[in-house]
N, C-alpha and C positions, 0 to 999 in steps of 0.2 A: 720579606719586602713589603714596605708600606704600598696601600692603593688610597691616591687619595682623592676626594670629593671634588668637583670641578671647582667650588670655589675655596677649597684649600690649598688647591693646586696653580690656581691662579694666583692667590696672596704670597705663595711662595714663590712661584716662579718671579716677580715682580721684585723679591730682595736678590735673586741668583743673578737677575743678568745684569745686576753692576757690575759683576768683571770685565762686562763688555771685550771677551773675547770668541771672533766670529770661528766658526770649525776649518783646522786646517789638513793638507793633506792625509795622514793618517786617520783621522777622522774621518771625512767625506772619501776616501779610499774603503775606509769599512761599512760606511755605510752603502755604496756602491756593491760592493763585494755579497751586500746582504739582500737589498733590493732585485740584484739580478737574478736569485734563486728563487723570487716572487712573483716578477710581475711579465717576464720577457713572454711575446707573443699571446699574450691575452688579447683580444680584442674588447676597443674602448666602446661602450655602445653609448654611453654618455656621460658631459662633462660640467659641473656645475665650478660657475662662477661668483664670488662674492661681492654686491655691489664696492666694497673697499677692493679692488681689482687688483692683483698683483699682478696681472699679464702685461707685458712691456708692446704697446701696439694696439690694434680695434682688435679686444674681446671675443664679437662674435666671428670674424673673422680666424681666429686662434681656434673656436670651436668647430668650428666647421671643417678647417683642415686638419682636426686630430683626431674627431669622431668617427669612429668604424674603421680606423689603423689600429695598429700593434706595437707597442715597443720591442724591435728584435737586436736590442747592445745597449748596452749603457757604458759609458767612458767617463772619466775624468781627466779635466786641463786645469792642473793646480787647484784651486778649491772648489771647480766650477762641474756640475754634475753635466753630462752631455745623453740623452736619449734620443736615441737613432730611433726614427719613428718606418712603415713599410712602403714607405712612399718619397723618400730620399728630404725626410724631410725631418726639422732634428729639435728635439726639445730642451733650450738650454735653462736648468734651475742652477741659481744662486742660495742659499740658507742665509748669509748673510749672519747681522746678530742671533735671533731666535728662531729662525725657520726650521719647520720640522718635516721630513716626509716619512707618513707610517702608513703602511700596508694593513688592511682590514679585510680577512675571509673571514664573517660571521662572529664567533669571540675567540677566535685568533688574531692578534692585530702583534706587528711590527714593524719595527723601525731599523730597518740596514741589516735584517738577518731573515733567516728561517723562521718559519711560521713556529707559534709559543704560544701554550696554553695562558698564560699569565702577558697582561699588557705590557710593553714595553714603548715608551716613547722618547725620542731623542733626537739624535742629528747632532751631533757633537759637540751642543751646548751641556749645560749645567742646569738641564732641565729635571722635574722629581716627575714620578711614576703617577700615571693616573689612571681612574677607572674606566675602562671602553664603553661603558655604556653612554657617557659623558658625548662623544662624539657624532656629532659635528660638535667641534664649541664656536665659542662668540668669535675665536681668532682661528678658523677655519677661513681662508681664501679660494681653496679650490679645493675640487673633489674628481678624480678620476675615477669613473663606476665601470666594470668590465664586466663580459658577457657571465662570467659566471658568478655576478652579484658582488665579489670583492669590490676593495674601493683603493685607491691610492690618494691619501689628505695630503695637503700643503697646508702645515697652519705655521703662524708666524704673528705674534702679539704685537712685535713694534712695525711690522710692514717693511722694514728694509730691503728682503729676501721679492725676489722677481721671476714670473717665467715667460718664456721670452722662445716664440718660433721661428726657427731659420732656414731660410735653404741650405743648398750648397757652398754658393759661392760666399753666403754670409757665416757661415759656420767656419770655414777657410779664413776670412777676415779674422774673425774671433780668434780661430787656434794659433796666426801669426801674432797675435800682440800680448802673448805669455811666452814666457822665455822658456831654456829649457829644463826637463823633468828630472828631478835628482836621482831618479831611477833609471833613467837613458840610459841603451848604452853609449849615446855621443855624451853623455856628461863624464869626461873624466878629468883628470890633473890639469890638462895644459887649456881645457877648454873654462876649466872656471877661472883659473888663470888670465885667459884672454876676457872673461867678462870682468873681473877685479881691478884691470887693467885700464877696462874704459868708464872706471866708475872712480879716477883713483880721488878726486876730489872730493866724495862721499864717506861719509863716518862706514864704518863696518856693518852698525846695526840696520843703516839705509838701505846698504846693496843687499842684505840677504833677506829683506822682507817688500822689496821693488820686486813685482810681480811678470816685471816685461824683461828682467832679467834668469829667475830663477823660480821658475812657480811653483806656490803650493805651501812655502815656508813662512809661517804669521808669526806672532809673539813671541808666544809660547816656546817654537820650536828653537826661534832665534837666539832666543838668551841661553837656551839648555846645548845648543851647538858650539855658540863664545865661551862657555864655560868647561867643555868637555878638551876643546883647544886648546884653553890657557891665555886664549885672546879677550882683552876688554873691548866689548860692543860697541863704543866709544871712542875707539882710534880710525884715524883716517884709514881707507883702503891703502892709499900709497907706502903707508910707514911699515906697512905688514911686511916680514921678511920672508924666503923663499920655504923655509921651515913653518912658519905659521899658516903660511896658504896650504901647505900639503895637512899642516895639522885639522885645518876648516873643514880641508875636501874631506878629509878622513870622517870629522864629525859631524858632517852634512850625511852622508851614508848612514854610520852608523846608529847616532842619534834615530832618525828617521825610519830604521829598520826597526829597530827594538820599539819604536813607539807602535807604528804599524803591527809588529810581533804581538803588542799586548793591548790591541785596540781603541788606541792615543793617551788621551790623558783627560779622564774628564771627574766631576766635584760631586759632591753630596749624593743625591739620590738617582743622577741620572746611570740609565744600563741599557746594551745595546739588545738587541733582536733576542737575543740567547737568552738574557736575564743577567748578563753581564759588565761589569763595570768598565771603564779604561781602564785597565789597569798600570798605564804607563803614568799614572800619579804618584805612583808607592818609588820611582824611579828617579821623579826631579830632581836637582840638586839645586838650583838657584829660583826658577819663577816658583812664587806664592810662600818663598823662602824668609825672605826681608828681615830684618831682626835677629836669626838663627847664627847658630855657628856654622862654619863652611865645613860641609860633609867630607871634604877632600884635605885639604891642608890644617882643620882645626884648630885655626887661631883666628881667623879672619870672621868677620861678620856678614851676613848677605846684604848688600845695598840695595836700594831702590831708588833709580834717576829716572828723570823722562830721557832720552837720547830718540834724534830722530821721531818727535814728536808725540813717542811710546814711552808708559812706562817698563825700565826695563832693570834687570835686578840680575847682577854680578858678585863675585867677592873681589876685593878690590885687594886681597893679600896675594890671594895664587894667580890672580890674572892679571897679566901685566900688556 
């Protein structure tokens, strides 16, 4: 594995995030999975802030009530990282396009896993590897420093990525206006069903990437669940017949499991906590396809439309 120089890392990072795609469940799931074996009940003794401020609110305000608490849970509501802080109070991070959080004891530094001789930085962009020495960089936002010298970075080059403190009752706000978790067990048959139902004047690719209906499911996931179905992204909700909906729900599960299973799906150099890649790239069949023959019926070509104001990429043979 390459380690590369801050400003090679930079130049490179800067051609990767044209995909402009933000990390979705399976990602920010792994990366969750990996942070919790890091950072839970350390005590914060102190928090720096970047005058370019991604705190959503008064700054010192945010420092002051997070300073000398502990993160004891970490959660995720769809792509949205949720940190229970020891004081009923709850730190929510967005990643957004480029946001990254990587965990630093000394030169062990990770991103959403177990601590690893060798650096890994990520968050389920198409970010490449760089050297730890490098850190803080120029796109460092915040920095959480714990009692025993570890650090938690928030870096994020475009700034879209936010962290944002909440009570109770605001945190309750937040969890009602994401719909439900593909991994509930209230999500089954009759219940996606019932949301299909009240979305029927929406294209297909709209309902499953509307976040107040279904959370957690972006691009990515979207086209790779249309196509495992046999449904075009592109068809109204209402035209779906009683066999395609059962087909969706089926590849709303499964899709999502095996992504999960093999730690999403992410590009070039970027690897999680381990030193690992997503592996659920080697798995796509339609996104980053476009031009290919369809892995499935072998006649058909992979297209690429915008649908739903995404570009999104089907075969227009098997999917009907």
């Amino acid at each position: 594995m390459i380690l590369y120089s801050y400003r090679e890392y930079m130049s490179l990072l800067a051609k990767l995030i044209v995909r402009k795609n933000m990390p979705e469940l399976p990602e920010v799931e792994t990366i969750r999975k990996g942070l919790e074996k890091s950072i839970l009940n350390k005590k914060i003794v102190q928090i720096e802030i970047a005058k370019k401020s991604p705190v959503k609110g008064n700054a010192e305000k945010f420092v002051s009530e997070i300073k000398g608490k502990k993160f004891v849970r970490i959660e995720r509501l769809g792509k949205l990282l949720v940190f229970s802080l020891s004081a009923k109070k709850y730190l929510l991070v967005h990643l957004k396009m480029t946001g990254q959080l990587i965990y630093a004891a000394g030169k062990k530094v990770v991103a959403g896993g177990p601590p690893h001789q060798k650096f890994w930085c990520g968050g389920g962009h198409n970010l490449p590897v760089i050297n730890p020495d490098t850190l803080p960089t120029a796109y460092t936002r915040a920095a959480f420093v714990f009692s025993d010298d570890s650090k938690l970075y928030f870096n994020d080059m475009r700034r879209f990525g936010y962290l944002r403190l909440a009570g109770e009752a605001e945190k309750n706000k937040v969890e009602r206006a994401y719909g439900i978790e593909p991994f509930s067990k209230k999500f089954n048959l009759a219940e996606f069903k019932r949301i299909l139902a009240g979305r029927e004047k929406s294209l297909l690719k709209a309902a499953l990437l509307d976040q107040a209906l279904i959370a957690g499911i972006g691009n990515i996931y979207a086209d790779e669940i249309c196509f495992s179905a046999g449904v075009l992204p592109g068809r109204p909700a209402a035209s779906l017949t009683e066999k395609e909906k059962a087909a969706l729900f089926r590849a709303i599960k499964s899709v999502l499991r095996q992504a999960l299973k093999y730690g999403g799906t992410t590009f070039r150099n970027y690897a999680n906590a381990r030193g690992q890649k997503g592996k659920f790239t080697e798995f796509l069949k339609v996104y980053g396809r476009q031009g290919m023959k369809c892995l499935r019926c072998k006649k058909g070509i992979i297209q690429k439309r915008k649908i739903a104001g995404r570009g999104t990429s089907f075969c227009g043979n098997c999917q009907k």
